[in-house]
N, C-alpha and C positions, 0 to 999 in steps of 0.2 A: 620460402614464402614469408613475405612480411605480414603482420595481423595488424591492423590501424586498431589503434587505441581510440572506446570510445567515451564520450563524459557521458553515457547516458550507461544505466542497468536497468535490465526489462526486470519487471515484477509481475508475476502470475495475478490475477484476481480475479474473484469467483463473483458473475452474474447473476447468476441462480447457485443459492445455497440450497432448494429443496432437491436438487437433481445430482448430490454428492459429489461434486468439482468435476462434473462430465462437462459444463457450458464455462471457459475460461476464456479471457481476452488479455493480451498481453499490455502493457502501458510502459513508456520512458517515464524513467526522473533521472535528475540530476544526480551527479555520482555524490555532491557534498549532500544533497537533501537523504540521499541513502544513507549515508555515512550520521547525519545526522538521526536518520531515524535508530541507526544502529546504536547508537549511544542511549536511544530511550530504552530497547530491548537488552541494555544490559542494566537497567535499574530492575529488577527482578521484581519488584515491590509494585510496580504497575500494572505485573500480570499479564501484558501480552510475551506471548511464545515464538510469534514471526514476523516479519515484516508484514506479510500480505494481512494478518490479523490485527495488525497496526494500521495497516491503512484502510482496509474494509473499515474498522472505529471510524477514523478518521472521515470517511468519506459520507458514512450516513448521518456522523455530526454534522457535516457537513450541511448535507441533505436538509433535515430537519429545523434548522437555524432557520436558513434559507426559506423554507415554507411556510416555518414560521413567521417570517419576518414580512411575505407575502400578504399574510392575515392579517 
C-alpha cells in the first residue's frame, strides 16, 4: 500500500470551549504554516503549549480586529 503524502495537517480546534473539547471541527493548513507555527511553540517565552492553543489566540485576534474594524 502506498500512503500519498499530503501538504495539508488537520488540526483539531475547539468550538465550544464551555462543553470541555466534546464539540471539535477538524481544519487543513498548510504543512510550512504548521511548521511555521511550530517554530513559535518552541519560543517558550510566548507561553502557548500547542498548536490548537496557538491558533484558537490567533483566530479570536482575528475575530476581534475584524469587528473591530466593522465599528
Amino acid at each position: 500500500m502506498v500512503l500519498a503524502k499530503s501538504k495539508y495537517l488537520l488540526i483539531p480546534v475547539c468550538v465550544n470551549s464551555d462543553t470541555l473539547m466534546t464539540n471539535y471541527i477538524t481544519i487543513k493548513l498548510p504543512k510550512n504554516l504548521v511548521e511555521q507555527i511550530d517554530e513559535v511553540l518552541e519560543q517558550k517565552n510566548l507561553g502557548y503549549t500547542s498548536r490548537a492553543e496557538l491558533v484558537k489566540d490567533a483566530v479570536r485576534n482575528f475575530l476581534a480586529t475584524t469587528k473591530q474594524n466593522k465599528n
